[in-house]
N, C-alpha and C positions, 0 to 999 in steps of 0.2 A: 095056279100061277102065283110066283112071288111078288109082295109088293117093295119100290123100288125104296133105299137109303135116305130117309132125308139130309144126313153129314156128306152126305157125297154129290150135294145139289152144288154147281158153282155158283159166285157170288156173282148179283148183279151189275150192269154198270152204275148203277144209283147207288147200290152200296158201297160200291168203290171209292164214288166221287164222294161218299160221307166221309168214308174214314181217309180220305188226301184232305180234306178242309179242315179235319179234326187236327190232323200231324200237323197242317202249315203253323192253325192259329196258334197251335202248341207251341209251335219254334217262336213265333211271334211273341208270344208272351217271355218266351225266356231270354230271347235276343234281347227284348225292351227291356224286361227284369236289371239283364246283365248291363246295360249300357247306363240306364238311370241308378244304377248302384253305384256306377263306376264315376259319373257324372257327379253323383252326392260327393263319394269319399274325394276327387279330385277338389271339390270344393269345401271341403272339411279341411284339406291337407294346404293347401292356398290358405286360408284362414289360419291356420296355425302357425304358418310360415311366417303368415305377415306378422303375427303377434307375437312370433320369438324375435324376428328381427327389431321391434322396438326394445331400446334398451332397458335396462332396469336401473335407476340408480337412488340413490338417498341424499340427502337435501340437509341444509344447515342454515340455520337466521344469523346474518354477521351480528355480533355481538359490541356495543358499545367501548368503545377500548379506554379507560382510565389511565394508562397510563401510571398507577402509584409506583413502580419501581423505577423510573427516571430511566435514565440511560444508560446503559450497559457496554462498556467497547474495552477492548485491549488495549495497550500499549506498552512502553521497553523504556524504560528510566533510561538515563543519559546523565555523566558528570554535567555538573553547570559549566563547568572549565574545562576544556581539556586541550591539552598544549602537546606534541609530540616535541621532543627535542633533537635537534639535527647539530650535526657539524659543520660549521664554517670553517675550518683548516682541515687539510690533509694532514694524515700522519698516523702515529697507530696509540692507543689507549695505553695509556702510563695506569692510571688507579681508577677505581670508582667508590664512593664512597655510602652509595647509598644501595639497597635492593628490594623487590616488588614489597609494596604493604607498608613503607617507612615513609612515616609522616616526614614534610619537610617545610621550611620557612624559606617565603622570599630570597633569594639571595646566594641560598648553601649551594655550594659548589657538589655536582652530581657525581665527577668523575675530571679528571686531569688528560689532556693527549699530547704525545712529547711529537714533534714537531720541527725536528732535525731541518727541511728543508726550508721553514720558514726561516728559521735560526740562522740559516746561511747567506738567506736572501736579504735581513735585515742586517748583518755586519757589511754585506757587499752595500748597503745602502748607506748605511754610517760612514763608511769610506768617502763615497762619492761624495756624501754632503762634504767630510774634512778638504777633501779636491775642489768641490765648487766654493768654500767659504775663502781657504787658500788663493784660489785666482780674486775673487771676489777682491780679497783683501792688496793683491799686487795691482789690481786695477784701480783700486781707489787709490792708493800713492802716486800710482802715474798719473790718474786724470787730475789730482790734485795738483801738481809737478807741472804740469802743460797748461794748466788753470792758472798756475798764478806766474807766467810771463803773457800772459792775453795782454794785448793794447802795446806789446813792444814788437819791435821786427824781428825778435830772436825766431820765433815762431810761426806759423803757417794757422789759419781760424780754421782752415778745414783738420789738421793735425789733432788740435783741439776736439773740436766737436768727435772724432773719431773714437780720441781716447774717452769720452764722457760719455758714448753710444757703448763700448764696451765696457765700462764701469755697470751701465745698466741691466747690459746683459747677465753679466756676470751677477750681477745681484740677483734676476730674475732665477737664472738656476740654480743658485741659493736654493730660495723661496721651493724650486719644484722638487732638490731633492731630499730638503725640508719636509713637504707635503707627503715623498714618497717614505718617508723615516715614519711620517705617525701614520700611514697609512699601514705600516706594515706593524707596528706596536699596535697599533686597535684590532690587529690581525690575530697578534699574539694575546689577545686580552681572553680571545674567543680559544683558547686551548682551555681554557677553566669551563665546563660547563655549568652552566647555574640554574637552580629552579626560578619560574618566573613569579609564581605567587606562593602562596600558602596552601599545602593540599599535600596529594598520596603518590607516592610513585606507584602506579597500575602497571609500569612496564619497561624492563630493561632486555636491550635486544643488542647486548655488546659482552664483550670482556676484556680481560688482559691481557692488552700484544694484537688482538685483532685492530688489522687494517680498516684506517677510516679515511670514508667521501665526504667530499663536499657537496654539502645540499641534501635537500627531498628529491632532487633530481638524479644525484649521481649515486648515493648511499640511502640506505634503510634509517627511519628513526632509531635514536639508541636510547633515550629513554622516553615514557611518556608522566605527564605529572597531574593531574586529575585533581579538580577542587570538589570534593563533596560534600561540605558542610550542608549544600543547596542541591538538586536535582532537577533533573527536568521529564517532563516526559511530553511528548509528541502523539497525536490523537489523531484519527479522523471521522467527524463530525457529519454523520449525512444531511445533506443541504438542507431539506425540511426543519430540523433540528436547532442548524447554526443561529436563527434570530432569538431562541429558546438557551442560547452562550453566548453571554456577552463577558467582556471582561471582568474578575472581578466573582466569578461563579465561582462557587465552593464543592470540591468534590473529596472524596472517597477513594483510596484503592488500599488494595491487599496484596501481598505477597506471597508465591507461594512455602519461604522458609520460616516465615513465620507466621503459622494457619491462625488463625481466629483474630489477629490484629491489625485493626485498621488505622491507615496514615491522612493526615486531612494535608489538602493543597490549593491550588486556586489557579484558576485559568487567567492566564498573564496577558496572551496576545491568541491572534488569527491573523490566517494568510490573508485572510480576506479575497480569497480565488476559491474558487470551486475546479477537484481535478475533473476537467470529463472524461476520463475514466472509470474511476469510481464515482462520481457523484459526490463528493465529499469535500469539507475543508479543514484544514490540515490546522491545528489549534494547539497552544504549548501550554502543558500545566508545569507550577513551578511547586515544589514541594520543601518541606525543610527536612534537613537529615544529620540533624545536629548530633543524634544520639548515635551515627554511623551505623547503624541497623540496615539500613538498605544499600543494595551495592549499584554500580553502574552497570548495566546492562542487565538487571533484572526484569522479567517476565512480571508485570500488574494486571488487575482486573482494576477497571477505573469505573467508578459509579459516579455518575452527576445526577444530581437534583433538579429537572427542569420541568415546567410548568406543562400540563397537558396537550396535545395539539386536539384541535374543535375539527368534528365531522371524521375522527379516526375512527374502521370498525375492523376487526379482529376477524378472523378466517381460519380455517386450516391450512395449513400449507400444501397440503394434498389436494387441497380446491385451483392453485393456481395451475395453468395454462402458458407454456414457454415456444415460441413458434417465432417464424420469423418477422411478424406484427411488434412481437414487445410481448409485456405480460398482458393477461385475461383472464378471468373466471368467466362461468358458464352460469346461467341463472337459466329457473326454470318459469317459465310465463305463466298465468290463469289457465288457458287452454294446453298447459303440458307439454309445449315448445319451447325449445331450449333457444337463448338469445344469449351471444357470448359478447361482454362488455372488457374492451380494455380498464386497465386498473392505474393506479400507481401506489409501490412499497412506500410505509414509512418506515415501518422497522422488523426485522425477521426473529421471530423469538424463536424458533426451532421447531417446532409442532403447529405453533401458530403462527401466523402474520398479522403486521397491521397494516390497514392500506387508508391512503389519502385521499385518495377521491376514486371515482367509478362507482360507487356499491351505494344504495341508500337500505334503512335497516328493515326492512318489510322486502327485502330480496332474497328469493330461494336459490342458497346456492348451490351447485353439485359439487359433493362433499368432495368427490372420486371421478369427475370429469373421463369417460370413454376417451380411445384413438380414435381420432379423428373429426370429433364432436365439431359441430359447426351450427352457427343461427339456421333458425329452421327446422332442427330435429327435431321427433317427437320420441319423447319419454316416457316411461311407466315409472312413477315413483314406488318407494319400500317405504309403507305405513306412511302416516304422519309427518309433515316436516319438523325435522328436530332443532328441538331450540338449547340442546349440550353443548353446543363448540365448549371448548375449555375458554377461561377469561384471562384477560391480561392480567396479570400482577404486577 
């Protein structure tokens, strides 16, 4: 007889139930595996998030501002004088005698206007006077005449008084159309145009045979006559600034036609007002321009000499913060918490600022302030605080 296979014994229930605990704890391990993997990297990736999300920025020491270059502003020369000339007569331009660039003196007549209807209004009014002097003169014969029978019965007192009330009359419209003869000759005086002072004619806005008005109201200036032996220029002073101008300051400006030469001048007056708009006050330098070198309405770079302002420090300009607070820089605290301090500008140099108060000089600024930066944030700085800002000159 054969003996029987042992391959072909079935398994038993005991080995069954070995290899179902074996497969469970197997999955068990791999479930657990995959869940604390997932669990790690879930909190790897958290972590990374939070540490992208803090900014990164770079930092600047406000720098001490000296102040050696004074102050720097624009402004726009202006004749010392300037006078437009207008017509007081109607009527049209007979001649002109002078045009734009010609020096003139007090007095010289600019231009002639012929004046036809004045002309006609002034004979009508010579008449009237020979009329009112005529009765004048028939009234004084008669009052005299009735004058000298007073105190006889030939006569009536009120007759009398009559003719001596219209003697007076008549005198009196003498007198008005007297008054209206040299009003209309001082009329006729103004057909001559005249320069008022010594200076340039900058501007003739006429010719000959053109129709002229009466007035700045009814007509255009026809000529303008400009004194510039002297100049002026008009500044504005940001308020910080202004106790640092007083009258009497000496300044500096240039022109752009003639590069490399500078004119010296001196600060005259102040508005003594601050605009609040700009923050500024409005200050007149008076310059000499005897050599005629600078014109009216020149384009200057004005430099003033004033004495440094105390507790100024200098910034990039890239550090300020514009929002609807006002101005700000953002400083970075010990603990790497951003605190953003209102400021105040004293002067903008273009890459740099100087600021007046907010900032003391052991403050980290952020060079390059993120959107939306606010106190409270926490930053990562890049290296070292830097102590490069650029310096004031």
């Amino acid at each position: 007889m054969s003996q029987p296979d042992a391959r072909s014994v079935p398994p038993t229930p005991r080995h069954l139930r070995l290899v179902g605990i074996l497969f469970v704890l197997l999955v068990l391990v791999v479930v657990t595996y995959g869940l604390v993997s997932r669990a790690a990297q879930n909190s790897r990736l958290s972590s990374l998030t939070d540490e992208e999300a803090i900014p990164t920025v770079s930092v600047a020491m406000p720098q001490k501002a000296e102040n050696r270059s004074g102050l720097d502003l624009p402004g726009r020369l202006e004749a010392y004088i300037r006078a437009p000339i207008y017509a007081r007569v109607p009527g049209y331009l007979k001649s002109w005698k002078y045009d734009i660039g010609a020096p003139v003196k007090a007095g010289a007549v600019l231009a002639e206007i012929d004046t036809p209807d004045l002309d006609q209004q002034l004979s009508q009014a010579r008449a009237d006077l020979n009329v009112s002097e005529a009765n004048a003169h028939l009234a004084q014969i008669s009052a005299t005449r009735w004058q000298s029978l007073a105190g006889t019965d030939a006569v009536a007192t009120q007759d009398i008084d009559q003719r001596t009330y219209a003697l007076n009359a008549n005198l009196a419209q003498v007198k008005a159309s007297q008054a209206n003869v040299d009003r209309l000759m001082a009329e006729q005086s103004f057909k001559r145009l005249v320069a008022p002072f010594d200076g340039i004619v900058t501007a003739r806005e006429t010719d000959i045979g053109a129709l002229i008005n009466v007035g700045a109201a009814g007509g255009a200036e026809l000529f303008v006559v400009s004194a510039t032996s002297k100049l002026r220029i008009y500044i504005n002073v940001p308020q910080n600034y202004v106790p640092s101008v007083p009258a009497g300051t000496r300044a500096t400006l240039s022109v752009p036609e003639h590069p490399g030469k500078v004119y010296s001048g001196t600060v005259e007056s102040s508005a003594q007002a601050v605009d609040p708009t700009t923050g500024t006050t409005l200050m007149q330098i008076i310059v000499d321009n005897s050599a005629g070198e600078m014109m009216p309405g020149d384009y200057a770079s004005i430099h003033l000499q004033v004495p440094p302002l105390t507790d100024v420090y200098s910034v990039p300009s890239s550090a300020l913060i514009f929002n609807a607070k006002g101005l700000s820089v953002a400083i970075v605290d010990p603990t790497n918490h951003v605190l953003v301090k209102p400021v105040v500008m004293a002067r903008d140099l273009g890459q740099l600022v100087e600021l007046a108060s907010g900032l003391g000089q052991q403050d980290r600024v952020i060079a390059n302030p993120p959107d939306g930066v606010s106190t409270g944030d926490e930053v990562r700085l890049v290296g070292a605080a830097s102590s490069s800002a650029p310096k004031a000159n």
